[in-house]
Structure formats: C-alpha cells, structure tokens
N, C-alpha and C positions, 0 to 999 in steps of 0.2 A: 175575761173577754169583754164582758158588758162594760163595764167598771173603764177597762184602757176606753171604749167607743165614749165612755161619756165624759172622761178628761179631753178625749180630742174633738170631742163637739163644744166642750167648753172654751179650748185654745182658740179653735175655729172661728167660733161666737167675738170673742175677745177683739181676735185682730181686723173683724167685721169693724165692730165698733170704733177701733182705734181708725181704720183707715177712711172710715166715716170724716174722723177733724180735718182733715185738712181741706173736703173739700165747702164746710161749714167756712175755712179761714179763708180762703180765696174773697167767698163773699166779700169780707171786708179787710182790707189792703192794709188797715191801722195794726192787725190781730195779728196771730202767728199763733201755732201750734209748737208747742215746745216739750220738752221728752227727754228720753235715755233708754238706750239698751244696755244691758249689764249681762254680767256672770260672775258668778261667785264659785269658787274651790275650796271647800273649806271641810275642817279633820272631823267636820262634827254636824248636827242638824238638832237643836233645842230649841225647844219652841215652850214657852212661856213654864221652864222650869221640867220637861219632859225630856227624857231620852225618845227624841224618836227614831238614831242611828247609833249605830255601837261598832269602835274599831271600824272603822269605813270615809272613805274620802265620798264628801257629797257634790254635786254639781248644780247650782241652782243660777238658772237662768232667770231675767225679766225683760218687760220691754214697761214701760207710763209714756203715757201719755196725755200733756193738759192743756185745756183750752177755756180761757176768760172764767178761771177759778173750779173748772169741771178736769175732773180726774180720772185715766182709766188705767190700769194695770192688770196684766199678767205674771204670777210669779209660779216655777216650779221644783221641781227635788227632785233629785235623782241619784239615788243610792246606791253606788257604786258595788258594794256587798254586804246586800242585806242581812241581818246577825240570826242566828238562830242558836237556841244552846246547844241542840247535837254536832255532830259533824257530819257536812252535806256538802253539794256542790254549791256555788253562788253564783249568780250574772245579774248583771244591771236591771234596776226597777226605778220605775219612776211612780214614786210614791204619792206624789200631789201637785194640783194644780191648783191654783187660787185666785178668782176673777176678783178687785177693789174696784170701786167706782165710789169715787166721792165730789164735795165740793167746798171749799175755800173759800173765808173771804177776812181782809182785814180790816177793824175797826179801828184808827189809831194807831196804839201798841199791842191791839190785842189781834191774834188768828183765831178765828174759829172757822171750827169744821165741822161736817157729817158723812155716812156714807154706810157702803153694803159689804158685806165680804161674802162672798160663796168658795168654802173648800170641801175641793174634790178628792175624795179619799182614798189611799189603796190599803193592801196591806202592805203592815211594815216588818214581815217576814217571808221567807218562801213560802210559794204554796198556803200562804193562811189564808184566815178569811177578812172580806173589805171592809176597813173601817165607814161606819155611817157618815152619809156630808153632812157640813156643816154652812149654818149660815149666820150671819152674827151683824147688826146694827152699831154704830160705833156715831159719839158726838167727841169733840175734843177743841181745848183751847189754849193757847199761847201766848206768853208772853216777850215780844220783842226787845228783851232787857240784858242784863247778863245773867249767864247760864244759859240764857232762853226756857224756862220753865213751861212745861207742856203734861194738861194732865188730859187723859185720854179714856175715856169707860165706854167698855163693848158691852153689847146684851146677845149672850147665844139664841137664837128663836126658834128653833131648828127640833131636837131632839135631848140637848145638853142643858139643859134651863139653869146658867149662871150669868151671874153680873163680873168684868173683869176690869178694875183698875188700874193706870197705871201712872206713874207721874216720874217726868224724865228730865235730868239737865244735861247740858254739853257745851263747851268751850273749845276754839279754835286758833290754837296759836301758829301765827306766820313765822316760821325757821326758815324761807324763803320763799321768793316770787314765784313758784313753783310746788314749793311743801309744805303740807303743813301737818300739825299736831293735833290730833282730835282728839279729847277726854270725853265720856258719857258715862251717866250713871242715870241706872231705873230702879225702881221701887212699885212693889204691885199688890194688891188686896183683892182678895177671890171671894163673893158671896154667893152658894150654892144654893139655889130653889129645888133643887129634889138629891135626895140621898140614895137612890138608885143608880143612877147617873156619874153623879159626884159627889162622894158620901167624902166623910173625916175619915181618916184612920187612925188608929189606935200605935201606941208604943211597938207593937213589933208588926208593924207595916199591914195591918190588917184591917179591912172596913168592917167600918160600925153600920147603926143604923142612924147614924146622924147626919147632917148635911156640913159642909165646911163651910166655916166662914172667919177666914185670918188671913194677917199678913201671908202672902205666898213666897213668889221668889223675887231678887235682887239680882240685877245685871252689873257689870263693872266693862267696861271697855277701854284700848284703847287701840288707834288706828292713824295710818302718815298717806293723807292722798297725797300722790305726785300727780300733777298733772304734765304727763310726758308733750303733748301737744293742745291747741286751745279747747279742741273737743275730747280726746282722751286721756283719761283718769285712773293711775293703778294705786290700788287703796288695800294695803295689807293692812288685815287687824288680829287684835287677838280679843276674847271675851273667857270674861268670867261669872257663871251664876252660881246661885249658891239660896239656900232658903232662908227666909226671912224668921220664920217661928218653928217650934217644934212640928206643929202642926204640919204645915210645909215637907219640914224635913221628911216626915213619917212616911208623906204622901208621895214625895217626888221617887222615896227608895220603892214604893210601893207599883208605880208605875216605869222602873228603871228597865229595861231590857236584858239585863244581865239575867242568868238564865238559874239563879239561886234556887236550891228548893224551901228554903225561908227566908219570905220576904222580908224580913231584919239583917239577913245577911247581906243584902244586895250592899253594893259601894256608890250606888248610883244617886247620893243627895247634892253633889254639887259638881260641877265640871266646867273645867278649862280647854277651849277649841282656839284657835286659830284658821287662818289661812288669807286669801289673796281673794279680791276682787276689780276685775277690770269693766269703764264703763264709757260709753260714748253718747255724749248730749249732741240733742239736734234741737 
C-alpha cells in the first residue's frame, strides 16, 4: 500500500512538472513545447539484461516532455501476470514507475546530454516484497553521423553502487513516405562498487564475494514505424538480448525469474520479446 501511494505521488509530481512547460512557452511565442504520449504492448519487460517479467504481456505507458533542450518524462509497467514459480492466482501489477529529467544541447555534430532518473519500485511477484528505489545520474553523447553513435554512462547513487555503460547505433531506412526500417544495436559494460549489492557470479549461477566488472549484455533490434497520420505513429518491433561475456551470462541466468531450484538450470541468459507500440507527438 505504501509502495502503490509513493508510485502515485511520483506520476502526480511528474505531470505537475510537465504541465508546468507550457505555461513557461507562452512566455515566449518563438518556443513551443514539444512531446509524445506513447504505449507500449509488449510479450516481455528486460531491462538492462534482467528478466523482470516471465510469460506475461506487459503494458508500459509514457508521456516527455521538452522545452529549449530541458526534458521531462514519465514511464511505467505493468505486468499483466505476474510470474511466480508455484501455482497461484494472478492480476495486474504495476510494477514501476520512472521520473527522467534531463537536458540537451548540441555542439555542431556532437549531442550531449545529462540528467536524473528516480525508479519507483514494486515487487515483481505476488504478494512479495518491494524492491528498493533507485536513483541513477546519467551524462551521454552523440554523434550526428552515420549510425549516430551515442555512448551513455549512468552512475547508481542510491543503494546499488555501479557504473553502467552503454554505447548504441541505429539507422533508418525510408521503404516509404510513411515507413520506415529501423535497425539498433547496443553494447554495455557494468562496473560494480560493492559486492553485496552486485556481486559476479560464479559458473553455476552463484555469487561470490567479488564485485562485477565486464562486458554485460548486448541488445539487437529491429522495428517499422508507420506513421498512420502526421501525429500518430505505430511502431512494432521485435528485440534481442543476449550476454556479452560469461560473466554476464552467469549473472543474468542468476537473476532470471524462472523459478529453478539451481540457479545453472535457469534458461534465463538471453531472450527474444516483441510487440507493438503506439505514439502521439504534440
């Protein structure tokens, strides 16, 4: 109960903020606030190499919003059936909520950015208990070239003390005035400051007393936005992760969901999701 009041005093908080720009852009006639509301349907919920849903359709709304290189967003999940390994009843959980705020700006051909994240955490099973929130500082910069190369490092600040790399490309091919092709690929490197926290694991999925620090996982995408009219946009994709080093490997079967009773059994080191996302720019 605490947990659900403090996701929705953080949505609350958010859309404060967000409804904040426009009356900032009035001021000045030259400016405009510009944005998207979105929602995402998709067969899966991974997040930097985690399971964090199993067999379950997830629903993950957002709203951004940016003004003269300032950014705000909301994004959430909501887990349609949450996994547990006995057999139990299941109903919808909305597992996370996640305030960004950053800010932009570009140098020539280069982007850089900075900014904040606060996630709001539940559990990610019935009836369990709430994951701690998280809050994480992020710098990142871009190249307006081909690929568009963008490398991005978070620092957790919070309770999780790692550093998180990531360095991403993608190309967009016009199949028509309407669709198009979008290829991405990420690439990420984890360096853990405390082994409590986020330790290495060992060959049969089991933490050491050491800290991690290797290649983690690798994303593979690809996706076709239509843009059905000038402001909405339906963009099915599909994704692939998968680990980049043993290391990785060990740790991802180690935090998989599947409900094994040895962690070497889990199947849980790399996964293929899909699904559909529809989005409306203002």
């Amino acid at each position: 109960m605490k947990r659900n009041l403090k996701i929705t005093m953080t949505m609350v908080l958010l859309v404060l903020i967000l409804a904040s720009f426009p009356i900032t852009a009035w001021a000045a006639e030259e400016d405009k606030v510009t944005g998207e509301v979105a929602a995402s349907i998709l067969s899966a919920y991974i997040w930097r190499g985690q399971e964090m849903t199993r067999h379950s359709i997830v629903i993950e709304p957002s709203i951004t919003a940016s003004y003269k290189g300032f950014t705000a967003n909301l994004w959430g999940n909501l887990d349609t059936k949450p996994y547990a390994a006995g057999n139990q009843d299941y109903s919808s959980n909305f597992t996370e909520a996640d305030v960004t705020l950053s800010y932009s700006r570009k140098f020539g051909m280069v982007q850089a950015g900075a900014g904040y994240i606060y996630y709001g955490l539940s559990a990610t099973t019935p009836g369990g208990t709430d994951l701690l929130d998280s809050q994480e500082l992020f710098v990142s910069m871009g190249l307006d070239t081909i690929l568009a190369p963008t490398l991005t490092v978070y620092k957790e600040i919070d309770h999780c003390h790692q550093w998180y790399a990531t360095l991403g490309v993608s190309h967009t091919f016009a199949l028509h005035e309407k669709i198009g092709l979008k290829l991405a690929a990420q690439v990420s490197y984890l360096k853990s400051e405390d082994e409590t926290t986020y330790p290495e694991f060992d060959s049969n999925s089991v933490a050491t007393t050491d800290k991690f620090n290797n290649l983690h996982d690798g994303v593979v995408s690809i996706s076709l936005p239509v843009n059905v009219i000038s402001s909405l946009t339906v963009t099915p994709t599909v994704s692939y992760v998968f680990p980049l080093s043993d290391d990785a490997k060990y740790e991802m079967k180690a935090r998989g969901l599947q409900g094994a009773a040895v962690p070497s059994d889990k199947d849980s080191s790399s996964f293929l999701y899909g699904g559909i996302t529809l989005s409306v720019a203002f």
